[in-house]
N, C-alpha and C positions, 0 to 999 in steps of 0.2 A: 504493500500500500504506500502512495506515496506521502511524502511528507505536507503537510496541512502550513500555510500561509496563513497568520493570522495577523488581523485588520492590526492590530495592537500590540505590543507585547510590553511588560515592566522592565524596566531601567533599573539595574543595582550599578551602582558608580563607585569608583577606586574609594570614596568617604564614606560610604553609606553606610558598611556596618560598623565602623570607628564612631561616628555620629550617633548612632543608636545607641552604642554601647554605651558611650560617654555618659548619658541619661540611664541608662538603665545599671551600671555602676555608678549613679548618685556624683560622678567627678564633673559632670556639665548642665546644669539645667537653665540654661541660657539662650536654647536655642532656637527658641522663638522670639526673643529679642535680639538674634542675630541675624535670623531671616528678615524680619522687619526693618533693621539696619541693614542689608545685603539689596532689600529693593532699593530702600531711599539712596543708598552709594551709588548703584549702575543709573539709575532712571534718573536722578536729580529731583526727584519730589520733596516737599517736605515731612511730610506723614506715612505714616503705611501703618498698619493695622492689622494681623494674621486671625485669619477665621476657619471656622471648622470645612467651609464647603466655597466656592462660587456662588454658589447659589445665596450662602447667608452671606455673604461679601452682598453680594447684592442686596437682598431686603432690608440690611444695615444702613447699606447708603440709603434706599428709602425712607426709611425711618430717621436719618439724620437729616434730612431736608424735608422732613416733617410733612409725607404726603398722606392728604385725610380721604374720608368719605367720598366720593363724587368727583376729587380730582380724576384728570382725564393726564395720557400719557403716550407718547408717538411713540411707534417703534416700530423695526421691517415684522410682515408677517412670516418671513423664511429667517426665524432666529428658534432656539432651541425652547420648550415650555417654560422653562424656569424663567422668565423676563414676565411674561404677560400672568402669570400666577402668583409672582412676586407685588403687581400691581393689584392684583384678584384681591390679596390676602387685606387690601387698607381698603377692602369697597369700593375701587377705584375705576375708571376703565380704561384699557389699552386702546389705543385707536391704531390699526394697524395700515401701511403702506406697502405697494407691492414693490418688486424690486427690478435693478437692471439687471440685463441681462448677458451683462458681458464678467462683472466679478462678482456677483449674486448677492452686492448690497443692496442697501437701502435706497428707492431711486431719489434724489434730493431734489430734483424737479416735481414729482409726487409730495416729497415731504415739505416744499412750502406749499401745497395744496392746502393736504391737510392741516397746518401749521393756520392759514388764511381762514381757512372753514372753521377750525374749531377757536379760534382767539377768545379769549376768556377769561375771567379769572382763575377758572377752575384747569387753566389747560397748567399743567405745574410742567413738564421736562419731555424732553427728547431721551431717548435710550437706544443707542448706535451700537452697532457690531462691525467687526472687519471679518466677515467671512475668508478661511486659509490665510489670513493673515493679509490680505489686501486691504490695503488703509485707504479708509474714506477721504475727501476731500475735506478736512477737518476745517479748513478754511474759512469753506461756504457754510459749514454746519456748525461754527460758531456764530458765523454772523448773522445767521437765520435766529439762533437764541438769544443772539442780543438783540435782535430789531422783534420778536416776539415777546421777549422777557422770562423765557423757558429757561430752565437748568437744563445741562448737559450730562447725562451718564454715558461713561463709557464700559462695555464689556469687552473688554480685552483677553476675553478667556484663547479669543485661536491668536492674539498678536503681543504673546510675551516675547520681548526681546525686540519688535518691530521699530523702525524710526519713521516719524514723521516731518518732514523739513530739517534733520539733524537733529529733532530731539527725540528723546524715546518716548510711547507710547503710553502714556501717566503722568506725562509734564508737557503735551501739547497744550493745557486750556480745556479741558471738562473740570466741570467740578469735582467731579468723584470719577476713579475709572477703579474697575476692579478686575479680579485674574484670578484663573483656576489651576488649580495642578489635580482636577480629575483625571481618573483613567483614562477614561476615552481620549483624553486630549491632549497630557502629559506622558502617556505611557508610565504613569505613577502605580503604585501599591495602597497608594491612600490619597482620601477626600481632605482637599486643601482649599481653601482663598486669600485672597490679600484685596485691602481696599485702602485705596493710595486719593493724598486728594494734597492740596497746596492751601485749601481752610483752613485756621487752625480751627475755627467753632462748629466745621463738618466732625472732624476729627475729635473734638472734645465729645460733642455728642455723641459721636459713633464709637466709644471707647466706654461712654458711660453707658451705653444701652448694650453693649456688648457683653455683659457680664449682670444683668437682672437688675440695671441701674441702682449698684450700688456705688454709691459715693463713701471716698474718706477709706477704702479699703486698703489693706496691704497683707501682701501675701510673703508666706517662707519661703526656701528654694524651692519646696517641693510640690507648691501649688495652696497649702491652707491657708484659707484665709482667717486675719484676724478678730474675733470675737466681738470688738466693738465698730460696728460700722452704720453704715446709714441707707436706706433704700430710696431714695426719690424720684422715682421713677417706676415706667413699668418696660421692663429690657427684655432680654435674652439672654442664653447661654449659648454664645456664637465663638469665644475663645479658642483658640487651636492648642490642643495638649505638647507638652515637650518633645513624645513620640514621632507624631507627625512632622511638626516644627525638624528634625532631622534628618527625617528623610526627605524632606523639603528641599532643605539646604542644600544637602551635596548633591540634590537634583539640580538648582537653581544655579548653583556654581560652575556646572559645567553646562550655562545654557549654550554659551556663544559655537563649543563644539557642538551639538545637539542641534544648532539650526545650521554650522556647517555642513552636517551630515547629513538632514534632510535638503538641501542644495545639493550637494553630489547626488544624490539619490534624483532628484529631480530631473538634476542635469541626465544622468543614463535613460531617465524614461522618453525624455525630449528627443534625445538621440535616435534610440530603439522604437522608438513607436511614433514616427515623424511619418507623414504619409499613407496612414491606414485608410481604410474604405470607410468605415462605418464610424470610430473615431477622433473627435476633435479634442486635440489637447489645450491646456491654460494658456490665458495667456501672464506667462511670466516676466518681470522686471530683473532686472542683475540681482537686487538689495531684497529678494521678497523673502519670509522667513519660510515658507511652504508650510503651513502650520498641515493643511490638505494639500494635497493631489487630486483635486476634481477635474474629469474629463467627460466629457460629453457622447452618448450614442445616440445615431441618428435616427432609432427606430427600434424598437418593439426590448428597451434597456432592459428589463424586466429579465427576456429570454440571455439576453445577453450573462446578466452576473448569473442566473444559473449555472449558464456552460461554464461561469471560471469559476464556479462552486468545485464546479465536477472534476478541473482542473486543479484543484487543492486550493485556489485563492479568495480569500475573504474581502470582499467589500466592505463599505461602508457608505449613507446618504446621507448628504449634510446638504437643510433638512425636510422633515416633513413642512410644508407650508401649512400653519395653524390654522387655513379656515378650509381644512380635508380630516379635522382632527373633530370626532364625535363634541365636545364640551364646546369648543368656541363655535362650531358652526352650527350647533343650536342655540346657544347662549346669545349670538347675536345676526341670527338669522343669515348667515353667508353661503354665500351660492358658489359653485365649484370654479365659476368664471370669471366672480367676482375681480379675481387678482390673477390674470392671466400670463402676467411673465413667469411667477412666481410654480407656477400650475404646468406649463410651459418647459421651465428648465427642474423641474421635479422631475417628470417624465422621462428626462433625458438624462439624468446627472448621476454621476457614482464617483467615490473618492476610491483609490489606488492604497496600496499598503505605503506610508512612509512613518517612518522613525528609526530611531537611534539603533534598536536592535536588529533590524532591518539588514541579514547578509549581501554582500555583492553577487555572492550564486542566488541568496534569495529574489535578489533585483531582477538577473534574467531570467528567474522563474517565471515570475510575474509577466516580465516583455513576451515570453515566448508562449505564456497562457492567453495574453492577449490576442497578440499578432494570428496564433490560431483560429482562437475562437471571433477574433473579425474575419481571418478568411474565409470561415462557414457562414458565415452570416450574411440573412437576405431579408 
């Protein structure tokens, strides 16, 4: 039988079990204040914040920029659920834009649409994604929240490491941008976030609501908190334990290898599968971090990643478009046609295996599963 390509695989790194250890023989329990200082040193932010998920990285920022009832919130509808259920959870509603169709963001022509149509008090933030790591025109999409008066989040879960105009992605001008070291995304062993902002009063509150809005606390090395403290608020337990914090770290360390190696990886596929029938590969910049490898089939995609099922190779779709998703497209009555680009490069789209564990005989596995299973293909 032959050997199984999988979409993913976990990263152990030359520090990774020294970093565990270190915590787990009681000699470092730092290391979530070291990953915290490790974003603010590469990115140039001034805050950073270590959370249990992406996800509560996210709902954190929400709740630090104090979104209620009724507020309303723009975002692509081709972004992952945790955005538009993060706004579910304040009563709130996402108002979704369809996307373009060349790096499968958010269309920003669309989004001053929406931006024009819903102006309001209640329209509170923009929430922007860099789908595979392709950066938005952050440009336009600040000046759109300043001439609206929206906050800007950003999820930076696929553009850790990416640069925008020379800066990195968390000190372009969002108010809050946040980052995952999920599996699916990191090729990690555990659920991580970071929420980075250049606020300090983002940051203070996102620090007090991070821990069940306790104020006045102070804790041991070993995480117990002091006896006398204060709750003012009503928070969460979104903090990241020492554990994770570690195996964070010596992930986070060796990113800049980690997105040279997904570049090489790119590069071979660009090579090896230039000129297929069926087909269309990215389009790639010199500087892209390839967070995905999404390529395009010109017909019946479905049939397609079976056959490289068959071939041992694992896909992946980045994503479903939320209004083909039972919950929102009852919840707000959306029709399949609604968001037609969106609807459009779903049908057509599948991401390639890239990451760090990813062999170079793995790589022309993959070319040679393809290039096959395009040449059957009709």
């Amino acid at each position: 039988m032959q050997n199984k390509i999988e979409f993913f695989k976990p990263s152990i790194h030359e520090k990774t079990k020294q970093y565990i250890d270190d915590v787990l023989t009681f000699s470092d329990n730092q290391k979530v204040e070291k990953l915290e200082n490790s974003f603010k040193n590469l990115i140039g932010c001034k805050y950073a914040i270590a959370t249990t998920s992406g996800t509560s990285a996210l709902h954190l920022a929400m709740c630090a920029l104090n979104f209620k009832r009724g507020d309303k919130v723009i975002c692509s509808i081709n972004v992952f659920p945790s955005i538009p259920q993060a706004v579910r959870h304040f009563d709130a509603e996402p108002i979704f834009v369809d996307i373009e169709s060349k790096n499968y963001n958010i269309d920003l022509n669309k989004l001053e649409v929406a931006l024009k149509k819903n102006q309001s008090k209640k329209l509170k933030a923009i929430v922007v994604n860099h789908m595979a790591g392709n950066i938005l025109d952050l440009k336009k999409v600040y000046a759109l929240a300043e001439t609206y008066k929206v906050k800007v989040i950003e999820d930076a879960s696929n553009a850790m490491g990416a640069k925008y105009k020379g800066n990195y992605i968390g000190n372009t001008g969002a108010d809050v941008t946040i980052f995952s070291f999920a599996p699916h995304l990191c090729n990690s062993l555990v659920n991580a976030g970071m929420l980075v902002t250049n606020d300090s009063k983002i940051d203070e509150r996102a620090k007090l609501l991070a821990f069940h809005g306790i104020s006045g606390k102070k804790r041991d090395e070993f995480g117990n908190v002091d006896y006398i403290y204060d709750v003012v608020d009503i928070g969460w337990k979104y903090d990241l334990g020492q554990l994770e914090a570690a195996y964070c770290l010596a992930d986070f360390e060796v990113l800049e290898k980690k997105i040279k190696r997904r570049q090489e990886i790119a590069s071979k596929y660009n090579k090896a599968l230039a000129n297929l029938n069926h087909v269309r590969l990215p389009n790639l910049e010199k500087d892209d971090i390839v967070s995905q490898y999404i390529v395009e089939v010109d017909k019946n995609r479905d049939f397609f990643v079976n056959e490289l099922k068959k071939e041992g190779v694992n896909i992946s779709v980045h994503y479903m478009p939320l209004h083909l998703t039972e919950y929102y497209k009852q919840k707000y009555s959306m029709k399949v046609f609604d968001y037609s680009v969106a609807l459009g490069c779903f049908q057509r789209v599948m991401s390639l295996p890239i990451h760090n564990s990813l062999t170079d005989d793995e790589v022309i596995a993959v070319c040679n599963a393809v290039k096959k299973v395009d040449a059957a293909h009709i």
